[in-house]
C-alpha positions in Angstrom: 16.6 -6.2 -10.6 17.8 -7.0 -7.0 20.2 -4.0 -7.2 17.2 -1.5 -8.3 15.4 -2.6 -5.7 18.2 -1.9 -3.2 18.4 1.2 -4.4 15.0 1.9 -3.9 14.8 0.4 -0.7 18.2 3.0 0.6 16.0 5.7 -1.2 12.9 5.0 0.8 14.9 4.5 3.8 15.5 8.2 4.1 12.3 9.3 2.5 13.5 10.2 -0.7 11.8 7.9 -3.1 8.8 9.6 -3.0 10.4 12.7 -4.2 11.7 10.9 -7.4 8.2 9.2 -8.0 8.6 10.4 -11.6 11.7 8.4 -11.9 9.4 5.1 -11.3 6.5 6.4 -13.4 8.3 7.0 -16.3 10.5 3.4 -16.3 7.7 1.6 -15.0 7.0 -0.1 -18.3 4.5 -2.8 -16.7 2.1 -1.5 -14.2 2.1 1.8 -15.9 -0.6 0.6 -18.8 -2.7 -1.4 -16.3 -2.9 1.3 -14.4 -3.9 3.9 -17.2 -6.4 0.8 -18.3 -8.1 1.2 -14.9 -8.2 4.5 -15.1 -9.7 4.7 -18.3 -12.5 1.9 -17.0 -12.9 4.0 -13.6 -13.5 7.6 -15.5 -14.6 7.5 -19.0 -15.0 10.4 -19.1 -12.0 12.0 -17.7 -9.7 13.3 -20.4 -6.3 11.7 -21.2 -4.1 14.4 -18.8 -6.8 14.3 -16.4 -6.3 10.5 -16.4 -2.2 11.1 -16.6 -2.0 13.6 -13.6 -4.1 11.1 -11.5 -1.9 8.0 -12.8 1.6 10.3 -11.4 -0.4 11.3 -8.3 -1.0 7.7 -7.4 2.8 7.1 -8.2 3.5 9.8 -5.4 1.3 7.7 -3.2 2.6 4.5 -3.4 5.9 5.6 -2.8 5.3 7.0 -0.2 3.5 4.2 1.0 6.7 2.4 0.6 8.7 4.4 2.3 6.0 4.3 5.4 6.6 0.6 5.3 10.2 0.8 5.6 9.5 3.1 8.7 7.2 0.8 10.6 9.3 -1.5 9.7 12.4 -0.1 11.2 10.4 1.9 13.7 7.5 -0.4 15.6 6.5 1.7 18.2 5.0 3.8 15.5 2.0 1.2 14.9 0.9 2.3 18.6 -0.1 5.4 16.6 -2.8 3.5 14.4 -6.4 4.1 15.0 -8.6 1.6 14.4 -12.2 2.4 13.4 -14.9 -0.5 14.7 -12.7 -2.1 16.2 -15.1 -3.7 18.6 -16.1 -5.3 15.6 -12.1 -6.9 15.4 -12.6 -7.8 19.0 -15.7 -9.3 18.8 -14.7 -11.4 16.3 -11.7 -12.5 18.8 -13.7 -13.6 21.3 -15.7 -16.0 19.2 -12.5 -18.2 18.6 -13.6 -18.4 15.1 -11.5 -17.8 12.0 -11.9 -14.5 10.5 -12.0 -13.0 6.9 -10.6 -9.2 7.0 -11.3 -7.7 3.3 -9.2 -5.1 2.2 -8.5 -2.6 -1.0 -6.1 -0.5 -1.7 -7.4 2.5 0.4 -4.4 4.5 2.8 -1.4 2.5 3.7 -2.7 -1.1 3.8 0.8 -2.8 3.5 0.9 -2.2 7.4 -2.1 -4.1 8.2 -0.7 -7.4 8.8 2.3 -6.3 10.7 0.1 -4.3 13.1 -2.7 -6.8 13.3 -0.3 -9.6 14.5 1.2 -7.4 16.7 -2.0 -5.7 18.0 -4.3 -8.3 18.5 -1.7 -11.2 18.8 -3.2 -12.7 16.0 -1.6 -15.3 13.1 -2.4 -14.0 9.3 -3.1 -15.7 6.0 -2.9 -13.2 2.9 -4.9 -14.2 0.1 -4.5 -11.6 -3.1 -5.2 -12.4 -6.8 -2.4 -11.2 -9.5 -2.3 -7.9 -11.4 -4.3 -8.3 -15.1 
């Protein structure tokens, strides 16, 4: 497992994970039905290739999520480029030396948040999740 993972890792590295997405959807064996199960919950009415052809698009995403990762990672400066909408709302909540609950989903590149919050806002995370059923 650790040397797939390298491999995918060197692959994201020079952004070409995303290009073999189908690679990961087809041998991904255990998120692959959870996510079909979702979709099937989230469109009922969808067909089975309508559900498919969003299941592979979603592939495509998160590798390319990945690979994003691996660039902030590598490449810091590039969280200066992140727009933050309501963020008086972040400050706010700063200034009132209180703890703070952030709730997030899986919408855009999320990964990044906690790296560019602590490094934004100067600001010690927790990360709370709840595992995959």
């Amino acid at each position: 497992m650790y040397y797939l993972f390298r491999i995918f890792y060197a692959l994201a590295s020079i952004k070409m994970l995303s290009k073999l997405w189908w690679i990961v959807y087809y041998l991904d064996f255990f998120r692959k039905p959870i996510v079909l199960k979702n979709l099937d919950i989230a469109f009922p009415k969808k067909s089975k290739n309508e559900k498919i052809k969003i299941a592979k698009e979603t592939y495509k995403n998160f590798l390319t999520f990945f690979e994003d990762t691996i660039d902030f990672k590598k490449h810091p400066q590039k969280l200066e480029n992140i727009e933050v909408i309501g963020e008086k709302n972040i400050l706010n909540a700063i200034k009132s030396q209180k703890p703070i609950i952030l709730v997030t989903a899986h919408f855009g590149n999320w990964e990044i948040s906690p790296k560019f919050i602590h490094r934004k806002y100067k600001k010690p995370m927790a990360i709370i999740m709840r595992e995959i059923e």
